[in-house]
C-alpha positions in Angstrom: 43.2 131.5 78.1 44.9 133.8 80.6 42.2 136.4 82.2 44.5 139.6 80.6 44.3 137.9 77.0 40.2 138.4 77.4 41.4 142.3 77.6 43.5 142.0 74.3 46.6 142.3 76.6 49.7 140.3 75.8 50.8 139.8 79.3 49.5 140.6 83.0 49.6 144.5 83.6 49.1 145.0 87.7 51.3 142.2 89.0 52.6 143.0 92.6 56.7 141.9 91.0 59.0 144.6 90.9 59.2 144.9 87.2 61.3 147.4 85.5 59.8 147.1 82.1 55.9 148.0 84.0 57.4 150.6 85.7 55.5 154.4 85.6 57.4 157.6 86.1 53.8 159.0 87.8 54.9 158.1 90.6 56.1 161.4 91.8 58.2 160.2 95.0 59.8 157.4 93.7 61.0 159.1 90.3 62.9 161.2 93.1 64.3 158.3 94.8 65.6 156.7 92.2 67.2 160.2 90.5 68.1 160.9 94.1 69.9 157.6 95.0 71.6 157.7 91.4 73.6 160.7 91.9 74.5 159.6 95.1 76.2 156.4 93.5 77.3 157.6 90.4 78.6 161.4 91.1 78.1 162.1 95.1 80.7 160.1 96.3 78.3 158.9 99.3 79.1 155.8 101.0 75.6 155.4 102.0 72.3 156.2 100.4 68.7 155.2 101.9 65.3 155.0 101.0 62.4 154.7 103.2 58.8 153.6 103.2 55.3 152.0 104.0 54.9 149.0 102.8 53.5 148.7 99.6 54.5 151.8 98.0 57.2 150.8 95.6 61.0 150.7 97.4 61.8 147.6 96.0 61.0 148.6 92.5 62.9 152.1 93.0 65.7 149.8 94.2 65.0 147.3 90.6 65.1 151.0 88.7 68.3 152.1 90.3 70.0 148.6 89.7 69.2 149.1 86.3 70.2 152.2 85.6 74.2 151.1 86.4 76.5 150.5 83.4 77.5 147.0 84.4 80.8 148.3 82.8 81.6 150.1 86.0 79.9 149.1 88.5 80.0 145.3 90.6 76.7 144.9 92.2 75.4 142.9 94.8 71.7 142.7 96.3 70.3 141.5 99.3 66.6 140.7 99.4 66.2 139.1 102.9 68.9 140.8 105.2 67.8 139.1 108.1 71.0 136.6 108.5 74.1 136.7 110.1 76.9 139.3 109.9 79.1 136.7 108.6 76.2 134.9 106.4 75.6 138.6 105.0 79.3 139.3 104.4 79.5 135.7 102.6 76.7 136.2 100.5 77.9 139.8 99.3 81.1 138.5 98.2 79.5 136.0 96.8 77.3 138.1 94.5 80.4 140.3 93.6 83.1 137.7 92.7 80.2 135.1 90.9 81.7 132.6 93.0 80.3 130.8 96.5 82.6 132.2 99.1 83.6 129.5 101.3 85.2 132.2 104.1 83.8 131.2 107.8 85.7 133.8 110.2 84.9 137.1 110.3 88.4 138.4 110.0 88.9 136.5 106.9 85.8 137.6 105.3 87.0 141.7 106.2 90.3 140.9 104.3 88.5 139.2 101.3 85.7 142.5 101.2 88.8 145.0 101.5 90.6 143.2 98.8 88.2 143.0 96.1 87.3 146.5 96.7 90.6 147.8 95.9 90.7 145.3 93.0 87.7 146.5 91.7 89.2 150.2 91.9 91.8 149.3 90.3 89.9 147.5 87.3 87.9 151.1 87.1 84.9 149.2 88.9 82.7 150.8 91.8 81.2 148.4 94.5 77.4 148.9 95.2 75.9 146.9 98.0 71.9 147.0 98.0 69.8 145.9 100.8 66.2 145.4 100.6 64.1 145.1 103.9 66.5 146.3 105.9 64.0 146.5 108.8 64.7 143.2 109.1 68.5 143.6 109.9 69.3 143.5 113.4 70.8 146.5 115.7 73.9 144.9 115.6 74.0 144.0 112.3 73.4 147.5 110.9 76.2 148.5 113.2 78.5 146.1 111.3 77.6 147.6 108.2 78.4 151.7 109.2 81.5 149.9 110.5 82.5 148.5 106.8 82.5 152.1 105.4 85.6 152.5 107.1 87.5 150.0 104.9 88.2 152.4 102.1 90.5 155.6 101.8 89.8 158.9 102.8 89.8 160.5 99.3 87.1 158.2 98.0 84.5 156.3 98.9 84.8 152.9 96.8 81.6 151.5 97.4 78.2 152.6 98.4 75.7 151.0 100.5 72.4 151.3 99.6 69.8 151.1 102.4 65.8 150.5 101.6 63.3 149.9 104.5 60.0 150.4 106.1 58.9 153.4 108.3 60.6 151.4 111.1 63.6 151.5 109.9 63.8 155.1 109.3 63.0 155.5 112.9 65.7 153.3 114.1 68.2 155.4 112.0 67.1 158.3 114.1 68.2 157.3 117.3 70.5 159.0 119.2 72.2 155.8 119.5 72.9 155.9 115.4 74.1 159.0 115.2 77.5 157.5 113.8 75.5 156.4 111.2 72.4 158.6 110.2 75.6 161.3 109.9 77.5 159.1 106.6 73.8 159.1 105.0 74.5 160.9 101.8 70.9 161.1 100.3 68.1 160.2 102.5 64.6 159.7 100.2 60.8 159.1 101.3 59.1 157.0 98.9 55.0 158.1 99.3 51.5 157.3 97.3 50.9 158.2 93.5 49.6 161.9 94.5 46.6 162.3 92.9 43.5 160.5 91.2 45.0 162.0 87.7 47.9 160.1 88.3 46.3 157.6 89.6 44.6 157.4 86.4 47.5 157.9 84.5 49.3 155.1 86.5 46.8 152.5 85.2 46.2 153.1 82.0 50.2 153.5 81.5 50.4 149.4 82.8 47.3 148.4 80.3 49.2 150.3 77.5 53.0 148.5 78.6 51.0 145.5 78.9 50.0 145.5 75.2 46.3 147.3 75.9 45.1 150.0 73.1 41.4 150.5 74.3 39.9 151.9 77.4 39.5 149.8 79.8 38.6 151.2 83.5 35.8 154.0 83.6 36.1 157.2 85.0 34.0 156.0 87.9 35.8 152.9 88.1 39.3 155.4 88.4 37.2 157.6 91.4 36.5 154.3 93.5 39.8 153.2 92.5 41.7 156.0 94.4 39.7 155.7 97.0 39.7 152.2 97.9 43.6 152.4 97.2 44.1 154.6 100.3 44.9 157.5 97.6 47.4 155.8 96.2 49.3 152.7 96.8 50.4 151.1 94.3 50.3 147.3 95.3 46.7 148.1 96.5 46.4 149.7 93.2 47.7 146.6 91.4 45.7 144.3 93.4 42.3 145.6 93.4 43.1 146.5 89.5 44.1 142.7 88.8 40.9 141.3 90.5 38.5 143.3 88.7 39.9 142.6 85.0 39.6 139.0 86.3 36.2 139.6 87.7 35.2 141.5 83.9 36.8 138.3 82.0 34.3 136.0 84.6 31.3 138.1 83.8 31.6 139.1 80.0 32.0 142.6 80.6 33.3 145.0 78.1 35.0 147.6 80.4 35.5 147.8 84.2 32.7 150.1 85.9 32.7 151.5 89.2 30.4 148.6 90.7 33.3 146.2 89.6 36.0 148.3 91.2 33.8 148.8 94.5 32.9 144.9 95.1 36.3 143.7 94.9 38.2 146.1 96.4 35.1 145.5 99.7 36.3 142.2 99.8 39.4 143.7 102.2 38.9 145.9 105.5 40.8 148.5 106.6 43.8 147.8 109.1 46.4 150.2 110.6 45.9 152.3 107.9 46.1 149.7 105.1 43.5 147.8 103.0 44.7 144.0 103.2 42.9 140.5 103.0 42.2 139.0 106.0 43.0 135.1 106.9 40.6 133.1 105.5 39.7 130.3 103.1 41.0 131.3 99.5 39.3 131.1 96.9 40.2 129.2 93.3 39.8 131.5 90.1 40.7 129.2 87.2 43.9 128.0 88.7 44.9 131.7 90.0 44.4 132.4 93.8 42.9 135.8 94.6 42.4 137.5 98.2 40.7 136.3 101.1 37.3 137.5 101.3 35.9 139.5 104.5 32.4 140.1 105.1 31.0 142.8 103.3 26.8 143.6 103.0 25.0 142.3 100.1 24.1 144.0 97.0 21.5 143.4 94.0 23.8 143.1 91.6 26.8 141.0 92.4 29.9 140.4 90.4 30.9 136.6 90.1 34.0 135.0 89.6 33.5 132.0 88.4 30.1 131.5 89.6 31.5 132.6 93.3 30.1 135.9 94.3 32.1 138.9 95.6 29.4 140.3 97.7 28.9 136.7 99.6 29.1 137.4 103.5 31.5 135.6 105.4 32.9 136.3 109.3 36.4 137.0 109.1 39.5 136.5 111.2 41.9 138.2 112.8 45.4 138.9 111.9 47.9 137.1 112.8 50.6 138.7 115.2 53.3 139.9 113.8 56.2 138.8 115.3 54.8 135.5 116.2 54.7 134.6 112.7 59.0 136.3 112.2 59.8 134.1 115.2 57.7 130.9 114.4 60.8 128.9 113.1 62.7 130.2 116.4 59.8 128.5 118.4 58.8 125.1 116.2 63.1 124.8 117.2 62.9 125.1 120.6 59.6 123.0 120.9 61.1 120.1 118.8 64.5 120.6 120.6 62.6 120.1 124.0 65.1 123.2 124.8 62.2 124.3 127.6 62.2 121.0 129.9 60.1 121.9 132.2 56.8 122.7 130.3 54.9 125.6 130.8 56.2 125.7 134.3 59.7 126.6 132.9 58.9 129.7 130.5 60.0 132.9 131.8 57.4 134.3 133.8 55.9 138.1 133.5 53.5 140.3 134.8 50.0 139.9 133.1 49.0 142.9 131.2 47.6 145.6 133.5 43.5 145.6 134.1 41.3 148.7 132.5 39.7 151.3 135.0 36.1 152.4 135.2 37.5 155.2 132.3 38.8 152.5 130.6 42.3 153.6 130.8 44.6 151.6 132.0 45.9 152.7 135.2 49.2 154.4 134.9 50.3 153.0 138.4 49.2 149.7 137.3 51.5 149.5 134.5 54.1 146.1 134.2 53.8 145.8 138.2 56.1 143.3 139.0 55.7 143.2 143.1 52.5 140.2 142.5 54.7 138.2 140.1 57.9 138.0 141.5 56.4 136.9 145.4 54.4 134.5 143.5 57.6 133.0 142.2 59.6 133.1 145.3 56.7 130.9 147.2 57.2 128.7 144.1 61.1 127.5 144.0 63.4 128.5 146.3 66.5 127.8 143.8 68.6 130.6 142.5 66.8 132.8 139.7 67.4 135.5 138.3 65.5 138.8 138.0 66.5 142.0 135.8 64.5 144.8 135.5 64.5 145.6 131.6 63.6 149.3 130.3 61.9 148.9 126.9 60.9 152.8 125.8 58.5 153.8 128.6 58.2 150.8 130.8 59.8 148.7 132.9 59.1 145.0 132.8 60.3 142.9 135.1 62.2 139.7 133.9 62.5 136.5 136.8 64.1 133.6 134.9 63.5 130.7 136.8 66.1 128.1 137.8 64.2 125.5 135.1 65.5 127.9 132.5 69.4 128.6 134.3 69.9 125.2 134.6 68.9 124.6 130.4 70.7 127.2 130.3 73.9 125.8 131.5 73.9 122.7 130.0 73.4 123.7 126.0 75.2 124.9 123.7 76.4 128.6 122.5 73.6 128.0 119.6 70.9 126.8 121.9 71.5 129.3 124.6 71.0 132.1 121.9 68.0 130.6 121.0 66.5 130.1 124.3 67.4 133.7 124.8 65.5 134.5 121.7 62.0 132.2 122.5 62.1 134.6 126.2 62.2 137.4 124.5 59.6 136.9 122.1 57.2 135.3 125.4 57.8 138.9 126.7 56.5 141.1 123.8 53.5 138.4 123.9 52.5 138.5 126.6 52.7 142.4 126.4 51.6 143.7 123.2 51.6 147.3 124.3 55.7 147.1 123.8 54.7 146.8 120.1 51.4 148.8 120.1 52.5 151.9 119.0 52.9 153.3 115.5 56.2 152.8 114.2 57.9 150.7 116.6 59.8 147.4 115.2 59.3 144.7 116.8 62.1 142.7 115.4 64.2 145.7 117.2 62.5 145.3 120.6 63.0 141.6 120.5 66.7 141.8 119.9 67.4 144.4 122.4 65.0 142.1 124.9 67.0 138.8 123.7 70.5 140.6 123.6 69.7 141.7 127.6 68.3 138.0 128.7 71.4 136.7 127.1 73.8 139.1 129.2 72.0 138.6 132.2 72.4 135.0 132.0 76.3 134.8 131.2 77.0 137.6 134.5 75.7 134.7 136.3 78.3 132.3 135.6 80.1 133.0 138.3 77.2 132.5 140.9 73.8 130.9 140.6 73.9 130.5 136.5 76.0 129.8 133.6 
């Protein structure tokens, strides 16, 4: 028996899939984004339409309620849920969703003609074009450039498709650049999705799931709904879902007729507080009757403990740390270098830095001290006296100073176009790890500052080719 039938449920209510039928119109900020992104499809004429977001807080099901909401009659939809491709693999794969057919288009110019076409076929059939992109924090620079650039391929009158844009906070600070001016300017509606605004709704927000789900009784206490908003950071709804999941599953385990406060408060203490958010950390998981629930963190430990299975939630345990962020986005970039032997020389080959600048008596780091390159780059001239190349790269306040050493100019000018983007791409990310503060500070993206690094290797290393490198 599943753990929701125990509740008289007739399927799982707080599953963290963007559902339309579980959807809750409490959700103050997202109603608006979806109302808002609506009219700018249907009767704004927009070419481009965003949402933005922390994670966690519903864009991807505003984006599932929009999609939705489109008579299939006039509109030819396509969505992308992992931008982070190509600008030809992302052109391919819209025309791809649009036409119902695998497009089998390789240049770029051919894939321009193809989109252009079945716009103005689409037009003419009475049909509207809507592209939607999920994640689009994960597009590159360049990319998103691209994609301004395809607005242009429609008349002036009328704009025959709109672009829907959904990402993180990120995102919504790269659109801000002065840099993307072209592009914040063609944003027709521009929407903030935020937290369920109150413990009401809060309130509200569950027991609307437990009723869609097929629930008829109270289920959650008052106190249970109290601990609940707290714990959920006041509001977010996949922390929400989560801590609301475990603790039905925790009441099926135990035989307990309703979900109390002490439920609510020892599962949602099994995750810590991190940048703001309540997550799991990285440990062993634990098997609930063939489900996998969070990773536990050590939390003190109380009289009464709820089991799951005969596994306590209030058992201590030491937990780990996170693992970095855009380690784990470039980790296939890496594991293809390593196997590829691309780096021949070892350790001895990798692009050397500065180390990361020692604290004062204050505990500050010395502002003087910061990404001092002078130690580095005489240590490397003592070591080789082959061509290298140094380039001093701004990234937002500091200056870090690049020497590529002739291991990696040499590798360099024996691979291929492929390889040398790669190797371009495994520098880069060696940079922002071996300075974190490039990524430190609240709402920077990393996968931005390791494109603009890579982009600016690469460059450096092809201005060479007609002295000491490629």
């Amino acid at each position: 028996m599943h753990y929701y039938e125990y509740w008289s449920l007739k399927k799982a209510p707080f599953d963290n899939v963007p559902d339309p039928s579980m959807y809750v119109s409490s959700h103050t900020s997202s109603e608006n984004a979806i109302a808002e992104t609506l009219f700018a499809v249907e009767e704004g004429n927009e070419c481009l339409a965003v949402i933005v977001g922390d994670v966690g807080l519903g864009k991807t099901m505003s984006l599932r309620m929009v999609i939705d909401s489109l008579n299939p009659d006039k509109y030819k939809i396509a969505y992308i849920v992992n931008p982070d491709m190509s600008f030809i693999q992302l052109l391919r794969e819209i025309i791809g969703q649009l036409t119902g057919e695998r497009c089998e288009l390789k240049k770029k110019t051919d894939l321009l003609e193809a989109f252009n076409k079945l716009l103005f076929d689409s037009a003419a059939q009475g049909k509207k074009v809507v592209v939607f992109v999920d994640e689009a924090n994960a597009m590159t620079p360049s990319n998103l450039e691209k994609m301004r650039l395809l607005t242009n391929l429609q008349p002036d009158e009328v704009n025959l498709f709109t672009i829907v844009l959904a990402g993180q906070l990120e995102f919504a600070k790269r659109l801000a650049h002065p840099k993307r001016a072209n592009l914040f300017q063609r944003i027709g509606t521009y929407c903030t999705v935020e937290k369920i605004g109150s413990r009401e709704l809060v309130k509200n927000y569950v027991e609307t799931r437990l009723g869609l789900a097929g629930g008829t009784q109270k289920i959650f206490t008052d106190d249970a709904i109290d601990l609940l908003w707290e714990y959920s950071e006041h509001g977010v709804p996949r922390l929400i879902n989560k801590i609301c999941k475990l603790s039905l599953k925790a009441g099926e385990t135990n035989g307990f007729r309703e979900i109390g406060g002490e439920v609510v408060s020892q599962v949602a203490e099994r995750f810590q507080r991190l940048n703001g958010h309540v997550a799991p950390k990285k440990t062993s998981r634990i098997a609930v009757n063939a489900e996998t629930v969070p990773e536990p963190i050590s939390v003190p430990v109380k009289e009464n403990v709820i089991a799951f299975d005969g596994l306590s939630l209030a058992a201590s345990r030491t937990p780990k740390t996170e693992p970095d962020s855009m380690e784990e986005s470039l980790s296939e970039t890496k594991a293809t270098m390593q196997a590829s032997s691309v780096l021949a020389g070892g350790e001895d080959a990798k692009i050397k830095f500065d180390p990361e600048p020692q604290a004062s008596e204050s505990g500050q780091p010395e502002a003087a001290q910061l990404l001092n390159p002078e130690s580095e780059r005489d240590l490397l001239a003592e070591m080789s006296d082959k061509p290298r190349i140094e380039q001093e790269i701004e990234i937002d306040r500091y200056q870090v100073n690049v020497n590529i050493p002739p291991e990696v100019i040499d590798e360099f000018n024996h691979s291929t176009e492929e390889h040398c983007v790669k190797l371009a791409g495994v520098l880069a990310a060696q940079t922002m790890q071996r300075y974190p503060r490039l990524t430190a500070a609240w709402g920077v993206d990393p996968l931005a500052i390791w494109s603009e690094i890579r982009e600016v290797i690469l460059a450096r290393l092809r201005q060479g080719q007609n002295g000491t490198a490629r």
